[in-house]
Every structure is written in structure tokens, then in C-alpha cells.
C-alpha positions in Angstrom: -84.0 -5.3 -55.2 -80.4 -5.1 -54.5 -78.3 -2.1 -55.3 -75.1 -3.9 -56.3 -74.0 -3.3 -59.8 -74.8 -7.1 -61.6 -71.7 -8.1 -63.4 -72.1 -9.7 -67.0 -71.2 -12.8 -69.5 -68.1 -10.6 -70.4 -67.0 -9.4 -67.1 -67.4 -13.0 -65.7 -65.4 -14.6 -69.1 -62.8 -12.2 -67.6 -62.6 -12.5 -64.2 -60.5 -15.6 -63.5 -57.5 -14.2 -66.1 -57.6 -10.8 -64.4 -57.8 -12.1 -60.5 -54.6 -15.0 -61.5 -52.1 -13.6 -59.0 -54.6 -13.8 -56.4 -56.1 -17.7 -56.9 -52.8 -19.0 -56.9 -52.5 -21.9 -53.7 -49.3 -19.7 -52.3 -51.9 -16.4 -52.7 -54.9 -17.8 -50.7 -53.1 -20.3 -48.5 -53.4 -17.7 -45.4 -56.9 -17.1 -46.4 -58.0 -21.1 -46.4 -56.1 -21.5 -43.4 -58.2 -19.0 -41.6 -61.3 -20.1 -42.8 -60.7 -23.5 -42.3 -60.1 -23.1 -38.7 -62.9 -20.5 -38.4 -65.1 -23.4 -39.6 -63.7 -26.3 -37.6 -66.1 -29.4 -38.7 -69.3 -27.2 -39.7 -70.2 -25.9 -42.7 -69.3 -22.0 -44.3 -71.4 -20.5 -46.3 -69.8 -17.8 -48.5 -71.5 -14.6 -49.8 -71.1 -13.4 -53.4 -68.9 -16.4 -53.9 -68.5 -15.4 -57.3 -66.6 -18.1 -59.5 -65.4 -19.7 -56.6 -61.7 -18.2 -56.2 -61.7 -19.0 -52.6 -64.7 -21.3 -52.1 -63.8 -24.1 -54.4 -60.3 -24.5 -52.6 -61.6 -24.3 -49.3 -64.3 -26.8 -50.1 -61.1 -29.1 -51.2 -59.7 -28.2 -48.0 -62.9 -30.3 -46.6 -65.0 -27.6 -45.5 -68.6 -28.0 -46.8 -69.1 -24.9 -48.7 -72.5 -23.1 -49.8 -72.6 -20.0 -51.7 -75.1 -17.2 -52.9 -74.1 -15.0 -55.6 -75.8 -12.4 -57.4 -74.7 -13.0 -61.4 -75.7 -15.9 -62.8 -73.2 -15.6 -65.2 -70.1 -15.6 -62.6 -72.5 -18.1 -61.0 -71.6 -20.2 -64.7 -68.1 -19.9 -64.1 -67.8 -21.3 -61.2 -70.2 -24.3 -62.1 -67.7 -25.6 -64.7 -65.4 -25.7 -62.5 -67.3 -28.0 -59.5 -70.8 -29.7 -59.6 -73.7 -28.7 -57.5 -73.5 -31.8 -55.5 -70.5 -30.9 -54.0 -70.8 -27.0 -54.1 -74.2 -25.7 -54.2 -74.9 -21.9 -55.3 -77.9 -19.7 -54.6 -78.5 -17.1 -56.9 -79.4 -13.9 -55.3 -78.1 -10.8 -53.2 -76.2 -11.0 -49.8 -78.3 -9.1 -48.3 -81.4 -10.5 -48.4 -80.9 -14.1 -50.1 -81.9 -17.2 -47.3 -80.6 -20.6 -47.8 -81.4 -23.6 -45.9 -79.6 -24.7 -42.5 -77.5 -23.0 -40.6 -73.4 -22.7 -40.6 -70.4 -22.0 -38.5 -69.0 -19.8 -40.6 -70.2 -17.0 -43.0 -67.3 -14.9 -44.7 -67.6 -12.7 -47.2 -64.0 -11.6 -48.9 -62.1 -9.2 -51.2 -64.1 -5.6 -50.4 -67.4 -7.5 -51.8 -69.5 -6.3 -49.2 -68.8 -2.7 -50.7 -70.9 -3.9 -54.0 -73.9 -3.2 -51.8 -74.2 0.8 -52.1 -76.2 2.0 -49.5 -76.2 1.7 -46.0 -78.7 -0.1 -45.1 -78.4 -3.0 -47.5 -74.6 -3.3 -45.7 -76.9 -3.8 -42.3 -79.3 -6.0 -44.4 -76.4 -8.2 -45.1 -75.1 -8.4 -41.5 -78.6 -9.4 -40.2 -78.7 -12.3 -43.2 -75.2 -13.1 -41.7 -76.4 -13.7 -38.0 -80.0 -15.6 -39.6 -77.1 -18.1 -41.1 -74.9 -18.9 -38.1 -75.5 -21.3 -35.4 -74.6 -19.8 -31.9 -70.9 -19.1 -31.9 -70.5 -19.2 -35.5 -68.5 -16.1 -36.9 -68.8 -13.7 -39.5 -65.9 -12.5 -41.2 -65.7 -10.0 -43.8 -62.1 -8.8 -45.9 -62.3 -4.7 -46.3 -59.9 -2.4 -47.4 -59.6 1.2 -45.1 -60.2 3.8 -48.0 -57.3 6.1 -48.5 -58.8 9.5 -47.8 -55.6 10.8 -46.1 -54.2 10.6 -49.7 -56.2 13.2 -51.0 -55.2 16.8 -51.0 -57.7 19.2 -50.8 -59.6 19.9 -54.4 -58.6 16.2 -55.1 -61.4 13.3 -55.8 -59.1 10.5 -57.3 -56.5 8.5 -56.0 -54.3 5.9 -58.2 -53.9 2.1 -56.6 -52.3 0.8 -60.2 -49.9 2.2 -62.4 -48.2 0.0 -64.7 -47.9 -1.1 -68.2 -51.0 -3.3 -68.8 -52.9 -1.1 -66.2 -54.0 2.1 -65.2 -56.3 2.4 -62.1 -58.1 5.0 -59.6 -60.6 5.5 -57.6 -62.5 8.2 -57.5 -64.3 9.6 -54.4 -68.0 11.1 -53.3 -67.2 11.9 -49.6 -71.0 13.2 -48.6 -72.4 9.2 -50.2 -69.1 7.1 -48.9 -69.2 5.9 -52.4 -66.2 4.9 -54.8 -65.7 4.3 -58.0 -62.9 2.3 -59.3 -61.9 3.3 -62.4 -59.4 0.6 -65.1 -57.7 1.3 -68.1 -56.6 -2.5 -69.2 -54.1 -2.7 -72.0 -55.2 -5.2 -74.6 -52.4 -7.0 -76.8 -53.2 -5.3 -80.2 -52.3 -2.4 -77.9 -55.7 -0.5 -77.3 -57.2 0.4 -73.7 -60.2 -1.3 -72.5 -61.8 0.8 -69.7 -64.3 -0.7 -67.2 -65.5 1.1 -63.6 -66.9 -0.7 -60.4 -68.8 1.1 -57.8 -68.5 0.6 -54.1 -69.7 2.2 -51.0 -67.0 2.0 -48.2 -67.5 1.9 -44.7 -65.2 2.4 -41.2 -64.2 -0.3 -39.7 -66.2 1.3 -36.4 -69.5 1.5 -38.5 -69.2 -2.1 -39.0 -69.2 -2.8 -35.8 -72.4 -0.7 -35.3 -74.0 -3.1 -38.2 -72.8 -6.6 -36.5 -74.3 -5.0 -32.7 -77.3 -4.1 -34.8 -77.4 -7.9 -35.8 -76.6 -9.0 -32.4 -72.9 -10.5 -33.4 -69.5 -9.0 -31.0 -66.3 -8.2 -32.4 -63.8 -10.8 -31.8 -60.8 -10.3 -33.8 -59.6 -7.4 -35.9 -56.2 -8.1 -38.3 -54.6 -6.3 -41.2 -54.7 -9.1 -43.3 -54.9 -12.5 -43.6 -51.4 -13.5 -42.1 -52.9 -12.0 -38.9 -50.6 -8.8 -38.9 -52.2 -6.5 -36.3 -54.3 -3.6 -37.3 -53.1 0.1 -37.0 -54.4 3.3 -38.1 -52.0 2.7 -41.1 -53.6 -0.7 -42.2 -55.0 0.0 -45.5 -57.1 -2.9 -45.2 -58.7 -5.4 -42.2 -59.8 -9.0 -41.4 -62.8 -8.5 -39.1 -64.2 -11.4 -37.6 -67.8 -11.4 -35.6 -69.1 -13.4 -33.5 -72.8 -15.1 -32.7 -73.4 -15.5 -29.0 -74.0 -18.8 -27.3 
């Protein structure tokens, strides 16, 4: 058993309106262009694919794409939108879910490695990495730096979002490395909807530790996915791993 939070019918019927500005083709083009070329002419297989935000446009971009996700119902999303033939889906966790063959790329995006909340699920999940690539394929995984240096002493919460549809935070446990995102969505009759997410962050150096645990070498670290280098002021990283020959 996983210890991901499972995300359900209403949060999937949701997620494609709320994630909008991101699935746009301007949005993701840096991201498919990456992949893509990460990929060359093998196969990617993408973890918690969700409804398919990055992996039906990079299947159109010609990359075989398979994915393994852990709702079924974001899982039901994403099947309206493409067949099975041409996108198959696993259901499962990251960490532990096996699908058949091997691939040349496995990526997993958009801080959704965090969903796992302990730390040695995250290794789990960098071990199933290294079981799906061929030698030299590459694992890459999008992650934000979490912005402790914000927080004054006596402080736990720090706002990402303030606007007028939204209100957002996270909130802090420093001994667990866990957060919790916290959203206040204004609804059109006016009201608040709140939801939370949990996540457990990790250092872009304990990663590393995880992929040398699974046997995979750093190869490229950016800030994002226009390849804009990483400095101790990044407030988020593209981290790509690689499989030996």
C-alpha cells in the first residue's frame, strides 16, 4: 500500500479546469520538447500520468507513451480523451507498480513524486524507475525547492497564491519534510471551496542519494524546463538521471 493521498470522482471532474493555464500547447511546448528528445525513437513511460496533461501531447508528438496512475477516476479522465490502443494506463502506485517492456525514458512531472509521503516509498519509486529503463535510458523528475528561507522563526505557513479566485499556502512539518498545500477556491455564487494536498519534499541532494541507491547518475540539473541553469535561488529543478550502459 501506497501512502499517496488517492484523489476522487470530484477532484478528477476538476482537475483539467483548474490546471488550464498549464495544458495550453505554448505552456508545455518546453516540456514536450524535452521529453521528446530525451526519448528519441523509444518509448516513455510516464508516472502518475494522471489525465494526461503532458502525456497525451507527447504521445501526439510521436512518442509511444505508457502510463501508471494511481486514481482510477483521473485514470477516467484521461480515457475520454485517448483510447487504450494508443495510450495504455496502468492503475497502481509509482512506486511499486511494474508494467511490461522496458523504455527510454521515464519522467515523472509537476512535484508528483512528493504525493509519495515517506521516504522510502520516494526510493521505491526511483528503483521502479531504473526496473523500467533500458541501459542509457533517463529518468527525469520536475520538483519544486521548498521555500524554507521564507519562513521566519515561529512561522509554519507560507502563501504561493493570492488573488481573487484563490487563496493558497503551504503549511510546513520540518522534523517529517512534509507539506501541506492548503486552497481556498472562489466559486461563482461567491462562496469558498477549500481543499488540501499533502506532500513530502525532498533536496535536490537526497535525490541524488535515491537515484545512486537505484544505480542511475546525475546527468543534467535545470531550473526549469527552458533549461535555465540551477542556483541556490531556483525555486524549482528539472533533474534528469541516467541508466548506465
Amino acid at each position: 500500500m501506497t501512502s499517496s493521498d488517492l484523489w476522487d470522482h470530484e477532484t478528477a471532474e476538476r482537475y483539467d479546469a483548474g490546471e488550464a493555464p498549464r495544458s495550453t500547447a505554448a505552456f508545455l511546448r518546453p516540456t514536450l520538447d524535452l521529453l521528446a528528445g530525451l526519448a528519441g525513437d523509444g518509448p516513455a513511460l510516464e508516472f502518475a500520468i494522471g489525465t494526461g496533461r503532458v502525456g497525451i501531447p507527447l504521445r501526439e508528438r510521436g512518442v509511444p507513451v505508457t502510463g501508471i496512475e494511481y486514481s482510477e477516476h483521473m485514470a477516467a479522465v484521461l480515457r475520454r480523451k485517448i483510447g487504450e490502443d494508443r495510450l495504455p494506463v496502468h492503475i497502481g502506485d509509482m512506486a511499486t507498480t511494474k508494467v511490461p517492456g522496458t523504455f527510454s525514458l521515464v519522467y515523472v512531472v509537476y512535484n508528483t513524486i512528493g504525493n509519495l509521503l515517506t521516504q522510502d516509498e520516494q526510493v521505491e519509486c526511483f528503483r521502479n524507475a531504473a526496473h523500467h529503463l533500458e541501459p542509457g535510458g533517463r529518468f527525469v523528475v520536475e520538483l519544486g525547492v521548498p521555500p524554507l528561507r521564507l519562513l521566519p522563526p515561529t512561522q509554519t505557513a507560507v502563501p504561493f497564491d493570492v488573488s481573487e479566485q484563490h487563496l493558497g499556502f503551504d503549511t510546513f512539518d520540518l522534523t517529517e519534510q512534509l507539506l501541506v498545500s492548503h486552497h481556498f477556491f472562489r466559486e461563482e455564487d461567491g462562496r469558498y471551496r477549500r481543499g488540501s494536498t499533502r506532500q513530502r519534499y525532498a533536496w535536490p541532494s537526497e535525490l541524488d542519494l535515491m537515484a545512486r541507491i537505484a544505480g542511475l547518475r546525475l546527468e543534467r540539473r535545470v531550473a526549469d524546463w527552458e533549461g535555465t541553469p540551477f542556483t541556490q535561488d531556483s525555486d524549482g529543478h528539472i533533474s534528469v538521471w541516467r541508466k548506465p550502459l
